[in-house]
PALO-839537 format. One record per residue: y, x, z negated of N, C-alpha, C, CB in turn; residue in three letters. Coordinates in steps of 0.05 Angstrom, whole numbers, plus 5000, padded with zeros to 4 digits. Glycine has a CB too. Example, Ala and Ser with C-alpha at 12.3 -4.5 7.8 and 13.67 -1.06 7.14 Angstrom:
2
488652644844491052464844493452644844491152264819ALA 495552574858497952734857500152584843498852824886SER 
This chain:
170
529061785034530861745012533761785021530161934989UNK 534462025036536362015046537561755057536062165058UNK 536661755081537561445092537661225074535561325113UNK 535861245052537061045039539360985037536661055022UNK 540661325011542661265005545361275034542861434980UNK 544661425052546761405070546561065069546261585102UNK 545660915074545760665084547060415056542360615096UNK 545960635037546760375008550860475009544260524959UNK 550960745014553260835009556060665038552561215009UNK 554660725060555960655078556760255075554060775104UNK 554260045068555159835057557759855039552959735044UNK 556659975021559059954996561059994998559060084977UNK 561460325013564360355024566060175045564360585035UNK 563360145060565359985088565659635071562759945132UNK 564159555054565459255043567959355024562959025022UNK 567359595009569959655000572659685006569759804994UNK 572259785035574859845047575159595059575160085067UNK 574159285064574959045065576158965053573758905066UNK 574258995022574658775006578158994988570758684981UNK 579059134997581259324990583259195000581259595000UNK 583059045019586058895038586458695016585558705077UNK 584458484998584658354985586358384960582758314985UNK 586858664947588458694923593058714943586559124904UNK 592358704974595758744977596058364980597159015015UNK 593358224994593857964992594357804970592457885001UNK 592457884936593657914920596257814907593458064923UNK 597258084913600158134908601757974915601058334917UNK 601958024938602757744960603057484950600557684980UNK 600757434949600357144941601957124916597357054937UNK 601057234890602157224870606457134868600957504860UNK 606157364882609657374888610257134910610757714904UNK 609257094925609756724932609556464911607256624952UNK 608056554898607656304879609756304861604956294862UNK 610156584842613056574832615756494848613656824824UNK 615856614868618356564891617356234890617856784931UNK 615856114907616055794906616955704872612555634915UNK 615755774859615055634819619155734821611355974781UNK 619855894822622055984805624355864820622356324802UNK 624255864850626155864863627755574876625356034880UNK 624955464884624155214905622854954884621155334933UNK 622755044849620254834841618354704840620054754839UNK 616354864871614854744872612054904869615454604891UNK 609854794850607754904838605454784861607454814804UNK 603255034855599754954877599155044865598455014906UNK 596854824857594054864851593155014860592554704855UNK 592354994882590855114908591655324908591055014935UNK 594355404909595055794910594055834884598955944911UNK 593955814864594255854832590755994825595155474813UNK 589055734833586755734849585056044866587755524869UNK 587256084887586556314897587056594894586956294914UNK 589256564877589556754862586656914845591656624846UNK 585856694836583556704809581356824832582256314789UNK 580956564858578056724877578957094883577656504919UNK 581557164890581757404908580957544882584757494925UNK 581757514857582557694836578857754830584957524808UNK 577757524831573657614824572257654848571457334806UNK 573257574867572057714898573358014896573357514932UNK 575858164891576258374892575258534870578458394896UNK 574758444850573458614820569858604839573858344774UNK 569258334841565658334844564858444866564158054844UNK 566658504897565558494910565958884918566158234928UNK 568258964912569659204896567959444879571559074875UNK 566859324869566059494845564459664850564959384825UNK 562159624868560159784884560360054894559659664903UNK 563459964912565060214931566560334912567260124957UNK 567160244886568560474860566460614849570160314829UNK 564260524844561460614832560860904847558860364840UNK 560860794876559861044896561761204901558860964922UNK 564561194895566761444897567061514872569761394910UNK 565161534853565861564831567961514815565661694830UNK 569561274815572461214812572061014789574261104841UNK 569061004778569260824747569661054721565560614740UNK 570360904696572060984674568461074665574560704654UNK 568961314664565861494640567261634621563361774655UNK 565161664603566661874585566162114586566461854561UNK 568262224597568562444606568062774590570762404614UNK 568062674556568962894534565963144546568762714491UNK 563363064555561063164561560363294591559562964554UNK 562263064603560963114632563063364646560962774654UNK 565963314622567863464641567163794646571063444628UNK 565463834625564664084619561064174623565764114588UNK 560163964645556563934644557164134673554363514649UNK 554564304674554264474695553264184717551864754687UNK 552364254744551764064763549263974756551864164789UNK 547164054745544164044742544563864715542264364741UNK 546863914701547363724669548663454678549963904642UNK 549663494704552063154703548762994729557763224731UNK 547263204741545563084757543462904734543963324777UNK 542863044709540862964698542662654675539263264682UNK 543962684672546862494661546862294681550362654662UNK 546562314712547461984741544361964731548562044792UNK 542862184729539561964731539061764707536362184729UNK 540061874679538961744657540461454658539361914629UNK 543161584661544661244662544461094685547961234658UNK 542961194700543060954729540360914717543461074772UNK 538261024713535460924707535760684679533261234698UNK 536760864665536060714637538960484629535561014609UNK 540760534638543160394634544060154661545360634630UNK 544660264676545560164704544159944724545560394718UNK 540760104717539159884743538759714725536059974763UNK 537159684701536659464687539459254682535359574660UNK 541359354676543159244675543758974694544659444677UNK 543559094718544759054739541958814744545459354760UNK 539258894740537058714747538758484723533158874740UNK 539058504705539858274693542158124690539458294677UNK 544258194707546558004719544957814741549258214736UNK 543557964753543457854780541057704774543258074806UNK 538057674754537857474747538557304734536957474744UNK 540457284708542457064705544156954719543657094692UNK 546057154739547557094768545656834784547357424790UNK 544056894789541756704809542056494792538156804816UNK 541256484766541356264765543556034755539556264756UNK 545756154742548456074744549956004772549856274732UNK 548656144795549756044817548155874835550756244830UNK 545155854831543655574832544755314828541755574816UNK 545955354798545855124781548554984802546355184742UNK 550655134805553155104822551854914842554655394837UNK 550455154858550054984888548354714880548055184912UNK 546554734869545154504872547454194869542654534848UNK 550254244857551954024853554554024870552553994824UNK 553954274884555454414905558454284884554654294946UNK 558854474863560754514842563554654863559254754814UNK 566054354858568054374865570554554839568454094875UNK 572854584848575854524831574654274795578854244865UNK 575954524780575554394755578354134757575654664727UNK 580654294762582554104770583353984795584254174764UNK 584553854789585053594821587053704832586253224816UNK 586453734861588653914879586854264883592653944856UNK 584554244867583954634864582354674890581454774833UNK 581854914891580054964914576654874918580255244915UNK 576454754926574154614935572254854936574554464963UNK 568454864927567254994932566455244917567855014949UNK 567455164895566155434862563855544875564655264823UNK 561755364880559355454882559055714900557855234892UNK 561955774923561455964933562156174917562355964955UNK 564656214898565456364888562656504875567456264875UNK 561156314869559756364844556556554847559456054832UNK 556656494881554956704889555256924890554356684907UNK 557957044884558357304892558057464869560957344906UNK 557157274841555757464826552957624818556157364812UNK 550957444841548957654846548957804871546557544844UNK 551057734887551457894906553258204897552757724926UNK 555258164862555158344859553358544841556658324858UNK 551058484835549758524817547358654834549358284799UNK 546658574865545258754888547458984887544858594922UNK 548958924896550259134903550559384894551859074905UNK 551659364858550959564836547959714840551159414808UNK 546759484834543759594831543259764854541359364829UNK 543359694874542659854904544460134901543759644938UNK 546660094891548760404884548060584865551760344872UNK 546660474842545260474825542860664832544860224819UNK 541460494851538760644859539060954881536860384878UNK 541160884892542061124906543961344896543161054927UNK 544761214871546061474846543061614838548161304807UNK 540861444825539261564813537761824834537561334801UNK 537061644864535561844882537562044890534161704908UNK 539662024895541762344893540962494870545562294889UNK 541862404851540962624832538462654825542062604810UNK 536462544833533962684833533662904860531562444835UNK 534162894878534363034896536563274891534762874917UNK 538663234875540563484868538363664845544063354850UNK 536863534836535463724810532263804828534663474769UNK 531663674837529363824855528863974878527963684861UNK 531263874893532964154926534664184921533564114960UNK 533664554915536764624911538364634922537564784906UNK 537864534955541164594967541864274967541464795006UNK 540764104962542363874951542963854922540963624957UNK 546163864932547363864901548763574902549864134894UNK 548363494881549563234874553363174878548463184841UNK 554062954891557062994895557962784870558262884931UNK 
């Protein structure tokens, strides 16, 4: 179990700290497109376009490595004040009963919303856009493994924080 999660955690973080360069390119980009649009008059598709891919490759592919540093929005009014054995029994119920199912059901609708893509290998809604949706469009059950697998290694930490005591849940 351990190795598991060392191994679900180490994915997540190390695509996290990739897919992290993507929010300064971002920026970047964004502020080029104004600088060209405002300055020079001249508009892209294609940047405009990639803007949209970095912005759901950095949320979908992202989210996993926020999951596992604990850096998503909970409500806190319960947990801020739960002893360790109360916030351990709190990651199990919502990763069991909230989180993995969840997550099982992006990623079978994902599959098949991103089937439907590939099979017409789904380009640019507009003329001039970036070629190749269908890839974009995989990366929604790729984020929907990803959760789930973070998911499954939130739940086995905190089962292991409530059954050895000297593993305490982080």
């Amino acid at each position: 179990m351990r190795r598991f999660i060392a191994a679900v955690d180490r994915l997540n973080g190390g695509l996290g700290n990739i897919v992290a360069s993507l929010a300064l390119g971002l920026v970047l980009l964004q502020f080029a497109i104004v600088l060209l649009r405002s300055v020079f008059g001249i508009g892209s598709v294609i940047l405009s376009d990639l803007t949209i891919w970095l912005h759901g490759l950095l949320f979908l592919l992202g989210s996993a490595a926020v999951l596992m540093r604990d850096g998503h929005v909970r409500i806190d009014i319960w947990r801020r004040s739960a002893s360790p054995r109360g916030k351990a029994y709190g990651d199990l119920l919502g990763a069991v009963c909230f989180l993995i199912p969840l997550s099982a059901t992006v990623f079978w609708i994902g599959l098949d919303y991103a089937g439907a893509a590939w099979r017409v290998l789904e380009g640019a809604r507009d003329t001039g856009g970036l070629p190749g949706v269908f890839l974009l469009k995989s990366a929604i059950p790729l984020f929907a493994l990803l959760i789930g697998f973070q998911g499954i290694a939130i739940a086995c930490r905190a089962f292991a924080g409530l059954t050895e005591p000297s593993d305490r849940p982080s």
